[in-house]
N, C-alpha and C positions, 0 to 999 in steps of 0.2 A: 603649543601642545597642552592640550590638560591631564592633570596627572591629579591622583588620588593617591595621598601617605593615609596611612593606616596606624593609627599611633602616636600622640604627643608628649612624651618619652625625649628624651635628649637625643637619641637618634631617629625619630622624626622629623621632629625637629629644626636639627640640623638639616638633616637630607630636606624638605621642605626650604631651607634656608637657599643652598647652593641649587634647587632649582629653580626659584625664582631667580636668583642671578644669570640663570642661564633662560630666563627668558619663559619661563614654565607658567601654564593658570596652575596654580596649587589651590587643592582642596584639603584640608586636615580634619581624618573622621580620630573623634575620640569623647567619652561621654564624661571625664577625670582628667583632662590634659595637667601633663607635668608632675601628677602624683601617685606617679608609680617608684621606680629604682629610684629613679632619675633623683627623685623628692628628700630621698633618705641618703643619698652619693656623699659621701665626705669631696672630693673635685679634686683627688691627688694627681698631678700632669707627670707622672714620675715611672718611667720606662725602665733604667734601669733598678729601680727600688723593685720593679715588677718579676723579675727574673725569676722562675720557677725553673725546678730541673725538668726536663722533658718538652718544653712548650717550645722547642726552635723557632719552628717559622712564624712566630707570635712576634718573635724582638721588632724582626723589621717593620711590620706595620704599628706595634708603638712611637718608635723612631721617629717614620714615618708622618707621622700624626701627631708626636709632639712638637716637631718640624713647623707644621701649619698651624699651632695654635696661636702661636704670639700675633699673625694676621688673620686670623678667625676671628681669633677675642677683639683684637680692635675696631674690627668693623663691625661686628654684632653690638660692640659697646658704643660705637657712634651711631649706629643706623635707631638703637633705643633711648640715645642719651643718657646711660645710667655706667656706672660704677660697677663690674663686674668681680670686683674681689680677687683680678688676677694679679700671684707674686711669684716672683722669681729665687728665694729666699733659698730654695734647697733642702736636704734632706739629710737629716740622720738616723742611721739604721742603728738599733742600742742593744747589745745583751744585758740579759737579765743578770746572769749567773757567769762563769769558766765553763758550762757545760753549753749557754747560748752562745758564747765565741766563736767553739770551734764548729757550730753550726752555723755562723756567719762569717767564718774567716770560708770555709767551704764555698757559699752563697756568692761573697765574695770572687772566689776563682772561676766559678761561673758567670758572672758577671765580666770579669775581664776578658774571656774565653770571646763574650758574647762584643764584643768591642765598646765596654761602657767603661768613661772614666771614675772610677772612687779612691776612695784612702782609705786605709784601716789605721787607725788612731786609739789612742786609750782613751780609759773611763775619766781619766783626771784630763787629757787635751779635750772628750767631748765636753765637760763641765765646765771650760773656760768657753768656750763659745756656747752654751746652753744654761746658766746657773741655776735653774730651775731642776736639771736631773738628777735623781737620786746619787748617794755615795756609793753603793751598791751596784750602778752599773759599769759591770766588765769593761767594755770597751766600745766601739761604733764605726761603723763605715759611714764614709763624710760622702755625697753627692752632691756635691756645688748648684750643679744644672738645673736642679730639679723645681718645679713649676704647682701652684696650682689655683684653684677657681673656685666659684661660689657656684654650685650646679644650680638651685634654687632662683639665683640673681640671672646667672645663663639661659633656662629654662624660660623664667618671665619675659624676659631681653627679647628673646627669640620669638614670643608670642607676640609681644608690641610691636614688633619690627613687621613680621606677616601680615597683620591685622590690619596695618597703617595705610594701605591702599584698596584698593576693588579690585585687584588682583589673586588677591589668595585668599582664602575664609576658612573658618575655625566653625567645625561642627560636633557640637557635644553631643552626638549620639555613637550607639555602640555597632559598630558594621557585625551583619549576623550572616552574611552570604556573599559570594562573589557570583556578579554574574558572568553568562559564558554565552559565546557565538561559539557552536564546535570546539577547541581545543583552546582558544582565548580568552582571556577575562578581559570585561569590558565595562566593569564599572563594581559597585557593591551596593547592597540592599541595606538600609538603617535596620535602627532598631522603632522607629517611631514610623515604619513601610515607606519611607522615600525609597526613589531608584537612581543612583547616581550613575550616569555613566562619566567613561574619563577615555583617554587613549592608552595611559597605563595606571596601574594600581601600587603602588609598592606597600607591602605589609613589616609595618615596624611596631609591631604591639606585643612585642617581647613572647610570654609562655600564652597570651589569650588570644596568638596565630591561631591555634588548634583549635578553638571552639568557633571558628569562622567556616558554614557549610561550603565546604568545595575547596577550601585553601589547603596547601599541603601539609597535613600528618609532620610535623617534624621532630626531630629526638631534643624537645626539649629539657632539659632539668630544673628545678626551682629550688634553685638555691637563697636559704631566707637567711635573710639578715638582720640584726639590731644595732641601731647605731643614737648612741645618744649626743645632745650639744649641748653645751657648758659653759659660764660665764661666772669667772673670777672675779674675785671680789677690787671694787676700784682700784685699792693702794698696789696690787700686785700685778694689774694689769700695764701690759700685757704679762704672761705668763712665758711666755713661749712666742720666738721670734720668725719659727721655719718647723716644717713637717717633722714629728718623729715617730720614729716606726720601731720596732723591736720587738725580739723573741722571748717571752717569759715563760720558763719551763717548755718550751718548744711549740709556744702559742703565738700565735703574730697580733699584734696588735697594734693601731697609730692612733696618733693626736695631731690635726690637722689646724691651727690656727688661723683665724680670720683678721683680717685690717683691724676690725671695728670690734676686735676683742674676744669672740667666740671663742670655742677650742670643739670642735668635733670630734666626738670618743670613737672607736669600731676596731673592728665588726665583727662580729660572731659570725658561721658558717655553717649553715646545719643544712640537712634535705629530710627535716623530718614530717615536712609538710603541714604544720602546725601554723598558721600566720599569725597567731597572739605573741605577744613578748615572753617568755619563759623569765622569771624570777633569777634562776641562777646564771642565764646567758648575762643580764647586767651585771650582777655581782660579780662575774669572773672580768667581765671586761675594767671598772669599778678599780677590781684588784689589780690585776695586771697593770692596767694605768697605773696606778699608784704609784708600781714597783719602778716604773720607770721616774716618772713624774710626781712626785709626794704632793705637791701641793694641787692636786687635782683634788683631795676630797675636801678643798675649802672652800670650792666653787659648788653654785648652783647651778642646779640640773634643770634646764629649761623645754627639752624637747628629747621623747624618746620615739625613734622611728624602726617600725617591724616592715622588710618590703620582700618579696623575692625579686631574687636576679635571674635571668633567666639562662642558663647556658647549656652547650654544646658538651656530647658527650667525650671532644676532645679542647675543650676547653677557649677554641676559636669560635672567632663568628661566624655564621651562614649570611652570605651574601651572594645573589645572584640570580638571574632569570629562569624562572619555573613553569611560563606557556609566554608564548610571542607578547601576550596585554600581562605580564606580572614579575613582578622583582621583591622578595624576600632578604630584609636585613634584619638578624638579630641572632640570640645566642651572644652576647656582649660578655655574658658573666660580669664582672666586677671590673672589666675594663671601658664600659661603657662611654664614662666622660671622658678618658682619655682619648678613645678613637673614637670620638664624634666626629671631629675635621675628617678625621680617612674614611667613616663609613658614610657619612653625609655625603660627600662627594662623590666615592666610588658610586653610591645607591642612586645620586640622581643624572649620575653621567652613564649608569646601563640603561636608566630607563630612557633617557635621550638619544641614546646611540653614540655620544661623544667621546668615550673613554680613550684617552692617550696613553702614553705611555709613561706617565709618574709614578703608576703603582709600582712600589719595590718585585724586583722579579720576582717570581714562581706566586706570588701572593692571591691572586684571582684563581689559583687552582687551591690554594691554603684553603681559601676560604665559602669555596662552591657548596651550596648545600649536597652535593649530587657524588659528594666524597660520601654519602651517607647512602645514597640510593641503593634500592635490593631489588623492587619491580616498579611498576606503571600500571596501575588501571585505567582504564581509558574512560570517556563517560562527562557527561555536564554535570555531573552531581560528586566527580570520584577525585580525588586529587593523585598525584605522585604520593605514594609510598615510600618512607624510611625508617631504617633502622638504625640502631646504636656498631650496626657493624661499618667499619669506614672504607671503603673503598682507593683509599690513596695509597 
């Protein structure tokens, strides 16, 4: 079967990945592969760190999907021969203050609620497993489990590994049309007038779904981000052993450390739709690190990244078939690298017809764009219509 991703994105990607396993010609339209979200992703694998109030049916397909990554990662890391930056190291969640405890001790009961294991420990037991954190931080929730990746090194991994045959190819143009037989899509129009056809198309090009003629109108948001990367100076490196996260004055902020020394700072949150870096977005980030991490402002600033995430107006992803030739994955928001394993597979097992039954239950209704639907126009030229109202 030939199939058309629309997106190289870490959930193209992916989804590109598991279907060539499953036997797929892959086509990859994209005119910037890999430096979108994807490019600016700190690669925290961390499910329960993720736990927001209201997000249910979000847990299991974390779970889910951090489930598959330790055999994700290893075969994308042997199919490219490279070093993927993946650790098992774990996470601590840190307050700032007495006033970000009892806003993590909360977090916390939600989290156990949601069946994840943690500990709430003090500021003097975090400081013996972390020596690096401030005297000043309250206290932290320990997450053992917790995982994570170089999105960057994945990204690339996944390119060499495609590339490596006459099976799948990598086309740097920008899809501006899908074409249609009646109510089908049957391939996409470049930007440079090729006519690609395929037997399915899936569109994984995050917020610039919508500027593709005939693709479906979705309730996107673009949520921009700054995230900066950072490298300590020799004698103190490493800096930091394992992920830390925390609330400062009711801000969330992490520091994501690498094998090879890094520390990724993030992430600011805005929908002001601005995509330049704001001045004061780094400085609070800057601060807030600090507050937890003192020894962040001795390191050198190497990379500042501005990117939008693209997401849903309830915070999950839109996954799932939109005319007999089309399959739409995206709306990831900020969980992107994490459910790459879930949505790469879910996205190239609808476009196959394969899907079993691994998805955690209720989850392909979680995650249907069609929870969004309001009407249909009908038409070669019109797509499905939605709205921010949900229909679940």
């Amino acid at each position: 079967m030939r199939v058309i991703v629309v997106g190289a994105g870490i959930i193209g990607l992916s989804t590109a990945w598991y279907l060539r396993r499953l036997g797929a010609e892959v086509t990859i339209i994209d005119p910037v592969p890999a430096l979108g979200a994807s490019h600016a992703a700190a690669g925290m694998i961390a499910p329960a760190a993720e736990v927001v109030w209201g997000q249910t049916p979000l847990y299991p397909l974390m779970q889910a999907s951090a489930q598959m990554y330790p055999e994700f990662a290893a075969e994308v890391a042997s199919a490219a021969a490279v070093d993927l930056g993946f650790t098992d190291a774990g996470t601590l969640v840190c307050a700032g203050d007495s006033a970000d405890l009892q806003a993590l001790r909360e977090l916390r009961e939600a989290q156990s609620r949601s069946g994840f294991a943690t500990e709430l420990i003090t500021g003097s037991a975090a400081r013996r497993v972390e020596p690096s954190l401030s005297p000043a931080v309250a206290g932290a929730v320990h997450i053992p489990g917790d995982r994570s990746i170089d999105p960057r090194r994945v990204s690339a991994a996944l390119m060499s590994a495609l590339t490596a045959d006459s099976v799948s190819h990598l086309i740097r143009q920008r899809a501006v049309e899908l074409l249609r037989d009646g109510d089908a899509t049957v391939g996409v129009a470049l930007s440079d007038g090729r006519r690609l056809e395929a037997d399915q198309v899936i569109l994984c090009a995050g917020s610039t779904n919508n500027t593709i003629h005939g693709a479906p109108q979705l309730p996107i948001r673009e949520v921009w981000g700054d995230v900066l990367r950072l490298r300590a100076p020799a004698e103190v490196t490493p800096l930091l052993s394992r992920t830390i996260r925390g609330l400062v004055n009711g801000r969330s902020v992490y520091l994501v450390p690498r094998p090879d020394g890094e520390i990724v700072l993030g992430a600011s949150s805005r929908e002001d739709g601005r995509s330049g870096t704001p001045a004061g977005a780094i400085h609070r980030l800057l601060a807030d690190g600090q507050r937890l991490v003192p020894g962040i402002l001795d390191a050198e600033i190497t990379d500042i990244t501005t990117r939008a995430r693209p997401g849903s107006p309830d915070d999950l992803p839109m996954i799932g078939r939109i005319d007999p030739g089309c399959i739409v994955s995206t709306g990831y928001f900020r969980h992107g690298i994490l459910l790459a394993p879930f949505g790469g597979r879910l996205g190239a097992e609808l476009a196959l017809g394969t899907v079993s039954d691994w998805p955690p239950d209720g989850s392909l209704e979680s995650v249907s764009p069609h929870r969004f639907t309001t009407e249909t126009t009908a038409g070669p030229n019109h797509a499905t219509a939605y709205s921010t109202r949900s229909m679940s």
